[in-house]
C-alpha positions in Angstrom: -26.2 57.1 0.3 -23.8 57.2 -2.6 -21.9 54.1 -4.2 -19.0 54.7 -6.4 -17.4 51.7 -8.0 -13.4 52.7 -7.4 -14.6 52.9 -3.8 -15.3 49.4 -1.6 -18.4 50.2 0.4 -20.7 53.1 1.0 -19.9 56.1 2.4 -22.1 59.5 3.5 -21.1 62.9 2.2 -22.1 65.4 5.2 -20.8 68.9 5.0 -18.6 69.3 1.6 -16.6 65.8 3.4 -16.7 62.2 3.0 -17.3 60.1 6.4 -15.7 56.7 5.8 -17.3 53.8 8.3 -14.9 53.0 10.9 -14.3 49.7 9.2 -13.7 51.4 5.9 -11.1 53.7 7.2 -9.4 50.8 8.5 -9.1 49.0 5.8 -8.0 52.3 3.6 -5.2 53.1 6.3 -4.0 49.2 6.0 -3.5 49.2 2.3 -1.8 52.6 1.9 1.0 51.2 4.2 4.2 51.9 2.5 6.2 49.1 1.4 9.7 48.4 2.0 10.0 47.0 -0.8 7.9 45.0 -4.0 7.2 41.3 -4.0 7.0 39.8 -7.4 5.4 36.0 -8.0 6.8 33.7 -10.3 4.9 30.8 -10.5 3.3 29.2 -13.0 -0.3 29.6 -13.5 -2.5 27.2 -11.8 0.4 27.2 -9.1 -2.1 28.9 -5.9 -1.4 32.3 -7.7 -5.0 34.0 -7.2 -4.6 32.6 -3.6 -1.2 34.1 -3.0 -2.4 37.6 -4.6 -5.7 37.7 -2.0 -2.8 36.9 0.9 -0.9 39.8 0.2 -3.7 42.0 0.0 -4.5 40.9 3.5 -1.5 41.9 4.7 -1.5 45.2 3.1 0.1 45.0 0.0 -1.1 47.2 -3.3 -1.6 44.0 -5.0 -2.2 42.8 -9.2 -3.0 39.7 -10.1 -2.2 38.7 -13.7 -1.2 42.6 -15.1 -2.3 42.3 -18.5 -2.4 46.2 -19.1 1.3 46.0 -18.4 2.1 44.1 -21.5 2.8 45.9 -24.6 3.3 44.1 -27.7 5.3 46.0 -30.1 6.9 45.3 -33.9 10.0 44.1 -31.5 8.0 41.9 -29.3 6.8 41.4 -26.2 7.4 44.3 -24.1 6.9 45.2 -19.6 5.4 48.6 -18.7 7.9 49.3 -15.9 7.0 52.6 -15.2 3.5 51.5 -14.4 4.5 48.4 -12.1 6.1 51.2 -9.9 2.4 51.6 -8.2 1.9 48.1 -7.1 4.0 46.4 -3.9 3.3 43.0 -5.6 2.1 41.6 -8.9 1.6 38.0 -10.2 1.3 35.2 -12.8 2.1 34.8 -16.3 3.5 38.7 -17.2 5.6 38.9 -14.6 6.7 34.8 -14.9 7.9 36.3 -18.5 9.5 39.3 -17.3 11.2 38.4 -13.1 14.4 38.9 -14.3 13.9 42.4 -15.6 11.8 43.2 -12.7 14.8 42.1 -10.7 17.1 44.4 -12.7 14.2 47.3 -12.7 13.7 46.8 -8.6 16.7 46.1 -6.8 16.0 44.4 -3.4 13.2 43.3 -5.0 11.7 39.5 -3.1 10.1 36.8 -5.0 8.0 34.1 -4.3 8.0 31.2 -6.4 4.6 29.6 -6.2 4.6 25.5 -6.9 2.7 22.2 -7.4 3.3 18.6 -7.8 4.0 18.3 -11.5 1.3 15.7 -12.4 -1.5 17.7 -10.3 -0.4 20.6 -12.2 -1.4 19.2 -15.4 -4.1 17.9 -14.7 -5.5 21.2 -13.3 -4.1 22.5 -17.0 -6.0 20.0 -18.9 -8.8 21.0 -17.3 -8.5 24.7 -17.2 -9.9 26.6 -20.4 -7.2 28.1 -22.3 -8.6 30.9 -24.7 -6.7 29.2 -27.5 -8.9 26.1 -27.5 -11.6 28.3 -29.9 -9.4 31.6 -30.6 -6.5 30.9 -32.8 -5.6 34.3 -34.1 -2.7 36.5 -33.3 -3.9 37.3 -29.7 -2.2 38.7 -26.9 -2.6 35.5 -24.9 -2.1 33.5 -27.4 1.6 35.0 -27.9 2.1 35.3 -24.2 1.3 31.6 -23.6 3.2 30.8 -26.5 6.1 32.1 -25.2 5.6 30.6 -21.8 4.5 27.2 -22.5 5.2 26.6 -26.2 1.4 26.2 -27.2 -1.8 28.3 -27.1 -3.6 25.3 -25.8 -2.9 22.7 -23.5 -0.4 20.5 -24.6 0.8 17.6 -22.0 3.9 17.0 -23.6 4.7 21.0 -24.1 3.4 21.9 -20.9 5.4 19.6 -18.6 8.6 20.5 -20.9 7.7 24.1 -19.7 7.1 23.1 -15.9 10.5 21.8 -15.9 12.5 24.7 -17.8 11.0 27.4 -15.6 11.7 25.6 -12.8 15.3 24.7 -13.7 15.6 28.4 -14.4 14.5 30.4 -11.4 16.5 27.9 -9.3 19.4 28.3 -11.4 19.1 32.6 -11.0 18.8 32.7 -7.6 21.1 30.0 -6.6 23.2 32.3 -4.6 20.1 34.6 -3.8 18.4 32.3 -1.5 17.2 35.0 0.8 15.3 36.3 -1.3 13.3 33.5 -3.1 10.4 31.3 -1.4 9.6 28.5 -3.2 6.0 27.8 -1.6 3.5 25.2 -2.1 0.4 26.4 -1.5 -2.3 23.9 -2.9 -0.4 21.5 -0.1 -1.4 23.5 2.5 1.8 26.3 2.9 0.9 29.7 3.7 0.8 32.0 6.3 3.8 30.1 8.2 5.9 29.8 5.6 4.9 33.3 3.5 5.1 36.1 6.8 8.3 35.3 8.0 10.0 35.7 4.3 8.1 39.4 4.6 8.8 40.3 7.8 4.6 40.2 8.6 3.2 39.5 11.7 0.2 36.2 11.2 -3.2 37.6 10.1 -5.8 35.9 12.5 -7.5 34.3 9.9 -7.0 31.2 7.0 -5.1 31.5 4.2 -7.4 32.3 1.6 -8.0 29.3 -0.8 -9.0 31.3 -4.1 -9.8 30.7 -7.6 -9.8 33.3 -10.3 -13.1 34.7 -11.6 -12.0 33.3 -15.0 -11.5 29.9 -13.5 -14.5 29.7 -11.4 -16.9 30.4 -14.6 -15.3 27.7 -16.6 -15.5 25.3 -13.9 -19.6 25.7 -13.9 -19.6 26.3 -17.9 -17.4 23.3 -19.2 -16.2 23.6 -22.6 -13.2 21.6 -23.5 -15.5 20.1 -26.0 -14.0 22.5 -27.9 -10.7 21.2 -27.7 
C-alpha cells in the first residue's frame, strides 16, 4: 500500500495500473465535473468563508480558499495571477475581496456570493482573531493586503468597521443592476444549502452545511496570543 500526499486516500498499484477504491473513484469523478461557470466569494474574512469554500467542494467545485500564491506584489503594486485562477471553479476571501471586480472583467458570467455577518459579531470575531500584524510589522505581504483591505495590519475597531461598511456599500453599489448574479448570504445565521444551491443551479447534498473554521483560526483559538497586541 502506497500513500502519496497529492492523492486523498490509499490506493493499490496491480499490473503497471492504479485501482482507486470505489469510494475514491467517486469522489475523483465528482470533482472533475466541469463547471459552467466560476463562483467567486467576496466576503469579508471572518464572514463563514472557510465554511462556504468546504460547501462548494461538496458540491463539486475545484475550490481555493484564501489564494495567496495568486497575489503578486510588484514595484506597481498589488497584482492578481489571472491566468492561474483559470484552474479553479471557485476561490475565496481576502485576494479575491481585493480583486472581484477584475475577476468580473477577467470571467464574464462569472457569479458571486457575498458572504455576511451582523456588524458587531463581526468585530468581535476580529478582535479576537490573530492578525499576523499584532507581532510582524515589516513590509509583509499580509500586512499590505490587509492594509489595503481594512486600513490597518492589526485590528483596529474603529478602522475595521469603517471597512465593513465601504465594502459593503461597494459590492451593493456594482451589482445593483446585476442581482442575479450576487447572493448576499449569511451563513453564521444559519443560511446555506437553501439559500446557496438554487443560486447554482445544485441539487441539496444530503448532509449539513459544513460549519468550518480555518486551520489558521482553529490554532489560535487553543494558543491565545493577543497579549501581544
Amino acid at each position: 500500500m502506497i500513500s502519496f500526499p497529492s492523492i486523498r486516500g490509499k490506493f493499490l498499484r496491480e499490473k503497471g495500473s492504479l485501482s482507486f477504491s470505489r469510494k475514491e473513484q467517486n469522489e475523483r469523478e465528482i470533482t472533475m465535473i466541469e463547471k459552467k461557470h466560476k463562483v467567486f466569494c467576496i466576503g469579508l474574512s471572518k464572514t463563514g468563508t472557510t465554511s462556504l469554500t468546504k460547501a462548494l467542494k461538496i458540491l463539486g467545485y475545484k475550490t481555493k480558499h484564501f489564494p495567496i500564491r495568486l497575489l503578486k506584489y510588484t514595484e506597481e503594486g498589488l497584482k492578481f495571477d489571472f491566468a492561474g485562477a483559470e484552474k479553479y471553479d471557485f476561490l475565496s476571501d481576502l485576494p479575491v475581496v481585493r480583486f472581484y471586480k477584475e475577476l468580473d472583467k477577467t470571467f464574464p458570467g462569472s457569479r458571486f456570493i457575498f458572504t455576511t455577518r451582523e456588524l458587531e459579531e463581526w468585530l468581535d470575531s476580529c478582535n479576537r482573531h490573530f492578525w499576523p500584524g499584532q507581532i510582524l510589522k515589516g513590509d509583509f505581504w499580509f500586512n499590505r493586503l490587509h492594509k489595503e483591505i481594512y486600513g490597518a495590519i492589526d485590528y483596529d475597531e474603529e478602522k475595521f468597521r469603517k471597512a465593513y461598511k465601504k465594502h459593503r456599500q461597494e459590492v451593493l453599489s456594482y451589482f445593483s443592476k446585476r442581482e442575479d448574479d450576487l447572493l448576499i448570504i449569511d451563513i453564521t445565521d444559519g443560511e446555506g444549502w437553501e439559500k446557496l444551491c438554487p443560486f447554482l443551479d445544485e441539487s441539496i447534498p444530503e448532509r449539513d452545511f459544513p460549519e468550518k473554521d480555518c486551520l489558521y483560526s482553529q490554532i489560535f483559538k487553543v494558543f491565545s496570543i493577543q497579549q501581544f497586541r
